[in-house]
C-alpha positions as a printed Julia matrix, in Angstrom:
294×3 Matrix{Float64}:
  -0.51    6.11   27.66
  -3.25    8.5    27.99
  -5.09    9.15   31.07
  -8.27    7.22   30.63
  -7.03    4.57   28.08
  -7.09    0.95   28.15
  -5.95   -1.77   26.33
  -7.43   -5.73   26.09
  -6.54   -8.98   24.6
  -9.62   -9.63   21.68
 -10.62  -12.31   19.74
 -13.13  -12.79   16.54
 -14.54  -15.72   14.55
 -14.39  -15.43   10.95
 -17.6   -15.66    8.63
 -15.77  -19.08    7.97
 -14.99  -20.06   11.16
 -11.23  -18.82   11.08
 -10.1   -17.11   14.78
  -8.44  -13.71   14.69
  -6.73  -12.38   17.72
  -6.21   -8.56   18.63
  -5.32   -5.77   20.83
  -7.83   -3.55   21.37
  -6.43    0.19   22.68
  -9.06    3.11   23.96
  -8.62    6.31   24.46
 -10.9     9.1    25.63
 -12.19   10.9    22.99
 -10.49   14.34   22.4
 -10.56   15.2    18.97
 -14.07   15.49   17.59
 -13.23   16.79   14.37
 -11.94   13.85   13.0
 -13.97   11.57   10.93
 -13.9     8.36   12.23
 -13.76    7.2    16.1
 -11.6     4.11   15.58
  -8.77    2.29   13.57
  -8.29   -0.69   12.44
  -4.6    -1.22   11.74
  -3.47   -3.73    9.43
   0.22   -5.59    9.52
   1.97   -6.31    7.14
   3.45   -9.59    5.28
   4.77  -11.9     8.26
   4.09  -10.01   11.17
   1.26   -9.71   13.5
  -1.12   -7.49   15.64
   1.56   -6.78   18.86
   4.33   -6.6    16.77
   6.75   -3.48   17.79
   8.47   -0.58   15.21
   6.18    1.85   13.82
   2.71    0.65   13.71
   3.12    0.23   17.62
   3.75    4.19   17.21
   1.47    5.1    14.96
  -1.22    2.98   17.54
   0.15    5.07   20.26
  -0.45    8.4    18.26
  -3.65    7.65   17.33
  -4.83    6.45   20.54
  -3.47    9.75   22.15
  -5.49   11.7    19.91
  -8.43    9.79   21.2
  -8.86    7.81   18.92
  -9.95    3.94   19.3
  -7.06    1.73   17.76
  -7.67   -2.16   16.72
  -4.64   -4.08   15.99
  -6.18   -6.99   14.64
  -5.05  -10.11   12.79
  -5.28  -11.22    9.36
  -5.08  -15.3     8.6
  -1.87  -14.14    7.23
  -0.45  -13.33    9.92
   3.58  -14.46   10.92
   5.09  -16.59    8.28
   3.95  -20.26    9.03
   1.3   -20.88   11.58
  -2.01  -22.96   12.84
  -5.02  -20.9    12.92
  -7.47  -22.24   15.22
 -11.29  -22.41   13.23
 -14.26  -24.11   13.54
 -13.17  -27.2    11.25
 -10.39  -27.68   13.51
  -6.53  -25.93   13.33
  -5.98  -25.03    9.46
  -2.54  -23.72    8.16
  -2.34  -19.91    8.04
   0.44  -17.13    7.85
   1.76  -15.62    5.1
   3.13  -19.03    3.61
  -0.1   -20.3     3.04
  -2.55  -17.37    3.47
  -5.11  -16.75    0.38
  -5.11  -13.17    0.22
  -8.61  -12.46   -0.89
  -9.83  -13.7     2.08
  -8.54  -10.7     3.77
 -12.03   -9.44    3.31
 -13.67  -12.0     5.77
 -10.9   -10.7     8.17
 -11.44   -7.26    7.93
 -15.46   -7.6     7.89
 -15.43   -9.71   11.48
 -13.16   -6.85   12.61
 -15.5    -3.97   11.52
 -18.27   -6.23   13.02
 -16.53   -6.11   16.01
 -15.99   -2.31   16.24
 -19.52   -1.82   15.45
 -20.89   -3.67   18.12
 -19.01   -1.58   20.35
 -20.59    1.42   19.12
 -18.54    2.6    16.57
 -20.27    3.78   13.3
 -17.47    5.59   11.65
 -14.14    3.22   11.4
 -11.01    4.27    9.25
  -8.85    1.11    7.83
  -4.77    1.38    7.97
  -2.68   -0.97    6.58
   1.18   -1.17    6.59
   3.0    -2.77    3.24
   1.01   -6.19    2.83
  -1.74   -5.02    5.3
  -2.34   -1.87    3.39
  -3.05   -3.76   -0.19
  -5.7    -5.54    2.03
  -7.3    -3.12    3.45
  -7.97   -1.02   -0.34
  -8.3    -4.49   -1.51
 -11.04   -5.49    0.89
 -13.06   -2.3     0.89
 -13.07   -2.18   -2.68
 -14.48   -5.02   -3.24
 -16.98   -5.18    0.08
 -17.34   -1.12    0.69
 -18.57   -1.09    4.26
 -20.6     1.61    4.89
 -19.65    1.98    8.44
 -16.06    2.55    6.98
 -14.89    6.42    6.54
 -11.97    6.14    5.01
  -8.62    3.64    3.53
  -5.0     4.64    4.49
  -2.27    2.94    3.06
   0.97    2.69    4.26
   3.73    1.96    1.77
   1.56   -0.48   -0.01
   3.6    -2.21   -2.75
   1.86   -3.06   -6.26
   1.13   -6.19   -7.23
   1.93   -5.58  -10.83
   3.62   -8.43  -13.13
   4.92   -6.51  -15.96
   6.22   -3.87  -13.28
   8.38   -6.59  -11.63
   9.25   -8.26  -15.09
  10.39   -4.87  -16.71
  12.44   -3.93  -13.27
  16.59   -4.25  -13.76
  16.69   -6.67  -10.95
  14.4    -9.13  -12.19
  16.66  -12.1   -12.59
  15.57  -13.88   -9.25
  12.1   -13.42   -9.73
  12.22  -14.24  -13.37
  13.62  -17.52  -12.2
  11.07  -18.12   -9.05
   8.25  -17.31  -11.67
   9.4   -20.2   -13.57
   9.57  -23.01  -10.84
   6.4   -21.92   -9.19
   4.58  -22.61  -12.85
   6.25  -25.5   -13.2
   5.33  -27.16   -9.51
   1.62  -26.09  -10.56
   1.57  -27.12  -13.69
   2.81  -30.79  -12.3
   0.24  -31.07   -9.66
   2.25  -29.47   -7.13
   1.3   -26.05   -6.39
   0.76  -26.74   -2.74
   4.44  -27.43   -2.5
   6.39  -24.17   -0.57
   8.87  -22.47   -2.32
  11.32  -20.05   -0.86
  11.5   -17.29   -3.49
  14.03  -14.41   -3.19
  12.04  -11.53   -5.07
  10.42   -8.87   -4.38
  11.3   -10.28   -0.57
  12.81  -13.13    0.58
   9.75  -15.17    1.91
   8.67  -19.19    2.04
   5.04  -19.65    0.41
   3.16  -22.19   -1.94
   4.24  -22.22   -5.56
   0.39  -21.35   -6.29
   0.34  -18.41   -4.03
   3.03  -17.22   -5.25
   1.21  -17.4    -8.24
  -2.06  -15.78   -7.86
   0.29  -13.01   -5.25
   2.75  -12.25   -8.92
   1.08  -13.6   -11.61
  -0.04  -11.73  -14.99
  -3.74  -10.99  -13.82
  -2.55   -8.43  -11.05
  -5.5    -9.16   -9.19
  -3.92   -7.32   -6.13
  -2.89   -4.22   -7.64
  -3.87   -1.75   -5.45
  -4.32    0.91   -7.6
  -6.4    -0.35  -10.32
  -9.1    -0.66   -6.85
  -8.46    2.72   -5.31
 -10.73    4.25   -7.58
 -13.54    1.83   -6.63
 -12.99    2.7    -2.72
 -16.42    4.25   -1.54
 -14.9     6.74    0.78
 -11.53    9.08    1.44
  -8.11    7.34    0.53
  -4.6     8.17    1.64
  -1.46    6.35    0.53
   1.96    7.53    2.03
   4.99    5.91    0.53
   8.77    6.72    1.39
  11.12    8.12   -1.51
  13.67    5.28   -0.18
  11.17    2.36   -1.06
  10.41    4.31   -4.43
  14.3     4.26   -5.01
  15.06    0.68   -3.92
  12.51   -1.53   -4.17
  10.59   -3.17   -7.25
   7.81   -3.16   -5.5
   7.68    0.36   -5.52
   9.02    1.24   -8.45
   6.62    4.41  -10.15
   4.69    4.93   -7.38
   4.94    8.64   -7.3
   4.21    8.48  -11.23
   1.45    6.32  -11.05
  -0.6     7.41   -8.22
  -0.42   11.38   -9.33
  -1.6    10.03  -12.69
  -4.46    8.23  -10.86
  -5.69   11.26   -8.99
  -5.75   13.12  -12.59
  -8.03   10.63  -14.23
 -10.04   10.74  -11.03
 -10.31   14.02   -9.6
 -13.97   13.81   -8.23
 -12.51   10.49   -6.11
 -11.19   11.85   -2.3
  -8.08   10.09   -3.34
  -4.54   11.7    -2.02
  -0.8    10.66   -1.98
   1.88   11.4     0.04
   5.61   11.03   -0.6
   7.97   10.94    2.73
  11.36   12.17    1.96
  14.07    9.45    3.1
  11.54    7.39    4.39
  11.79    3.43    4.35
   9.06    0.78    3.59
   9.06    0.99    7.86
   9.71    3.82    8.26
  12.9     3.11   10.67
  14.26    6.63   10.63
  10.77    8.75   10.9
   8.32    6.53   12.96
   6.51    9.1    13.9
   6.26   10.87   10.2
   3.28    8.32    9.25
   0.87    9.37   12.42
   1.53   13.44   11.98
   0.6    12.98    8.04
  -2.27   10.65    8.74
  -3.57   13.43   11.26
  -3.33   16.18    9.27
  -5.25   14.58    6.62
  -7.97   13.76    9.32
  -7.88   16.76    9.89
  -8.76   18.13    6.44
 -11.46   15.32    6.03
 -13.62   17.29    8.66
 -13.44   20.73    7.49
């Protein structure tokens, strides 16, 4: 930890009433050439804001660069859970969450920053949290935001998952979550085995995989209002439907937006998590930091 530092328990309220726990990690600032004085970080599907692996070291990193580091919750945070709001406990996690309403989360925990005197806050998300994140400040563009990073964000795209060789499972999960909605039942969880194993409503599953793509990251990137990185590893690109074209797609994206501060990264070998090169995502992020400022 650096000398200096310090790290507290937080808590918002929701512009809904929905309570959002986080760890809150500051540094002394030492690196005045980067564009933005704090972080929020962003987990991913299932997991939450002290959760170990990478983003714990990519919080470290960043708070060693002096850097101020939120690692806050989303509603969707763990699998199944009870949120506490003002209506009384409602049924959160990633079973149940409504993803859109990421941008409540992410605005109460830009409010918060800012009311500790932070003007200039970057957004990171990992996987899930990273669609959120470009999702959110597409649609919301804070001003007080300097720039999106995504980490492995995975793409939301129907025909993409259709089209992919291994779309059997989700081919068949498609069809039963239709069917429960189209009965009444789209309330009713479902345990679905593509593009990850994972227990949610049929109608989530829905409105998460359906044709409209609604959370397609990069049909937003082009409407963020500031700098955007995405860093993806050549493993998920390899393995994963999810990731399928990345590298394709997002260099085609840059060339029918070059005004846009828009880059992409590709991480040789890397993993979704990043379990072999934990501290790849943190050196790449700086450098590009870095660049912003020049």
């Amino acid at each position: 930890m650096s000398v200096g530092s310090t790290s507290k328990l937080c808590r918002v309220v929701a512009s809904d009433g929905v309570s959002l726990e986080g760890l809150l990690q500051e540094g002394e600032p030492t690196r005045p050439d980067f564009p933005v004085s704090a972080l929020i970080v962003v987990h991913g599907t299932g997991s939450h804001f002290y959760a170990g692996g990478m983003l714990e070291r990519f919080s470290h990193q960043a708070r060693d660069a002096g850097l101020t580091v939120l690692r806050g919750n989303t509603r969707g945070h763990d699998l199944v859970t009870r949120i506490a709001s003002r209506q009384g406990a409602v049924w959160g996690g990633a079973a149940f969450e409504t993803i859109s309403d990421c941008r409540k989360d992410l605005a109460a925990w830009i409010g918060f920053l800012q009311e500790r005197g932070h003007s200039r806050i970057g957004l990171v998300g990992h996987s899930m949290g990273a669609v959120k994140a470009i999702y959110a400040q597409a649609h919301d563009q804070h001003p007080e935001v300097g720039c999106v990073i995504g980490l492995s964000p995975p793409r939301f795209c129907h025909e993409r998952f259709l089209s992919h060789p291994a779309c059997g499972p989700f081919r068949e999960d498609l069809h039963t979550a239709q069917s429960l909605v189209d009965q009444g039942q789209g309330g009713q969880l479902l345990s679905v085995r593509q593009p990850l194993p994972l227990l949610l409503t049929a109608e989530g599953f829905l409105a998460k995989y359906g044709p409209h793509d609604e959370y397609d990251f990069v049909k937003h990137l082009p409407n963020l209002n500031c700098p955007g990185l995405i860093l993806v590893g050549s493993e998920s690109v390899r393995t994963t439907p999810a990731f399928a074209g990345h590298p394709d797609d997002l260099r085609q994206l840059l060339k029918e937006h070059p005004a846009k501060p828009l880059a992409f990264e590709l991480i040789d070998g890397a993993d979704t998590g990043y379990s072999t090169c934990q501290d790849k995502p943190f050196h790449h992020v700086e450098h590009w930091l870095h660049s912003l400022a020049k």
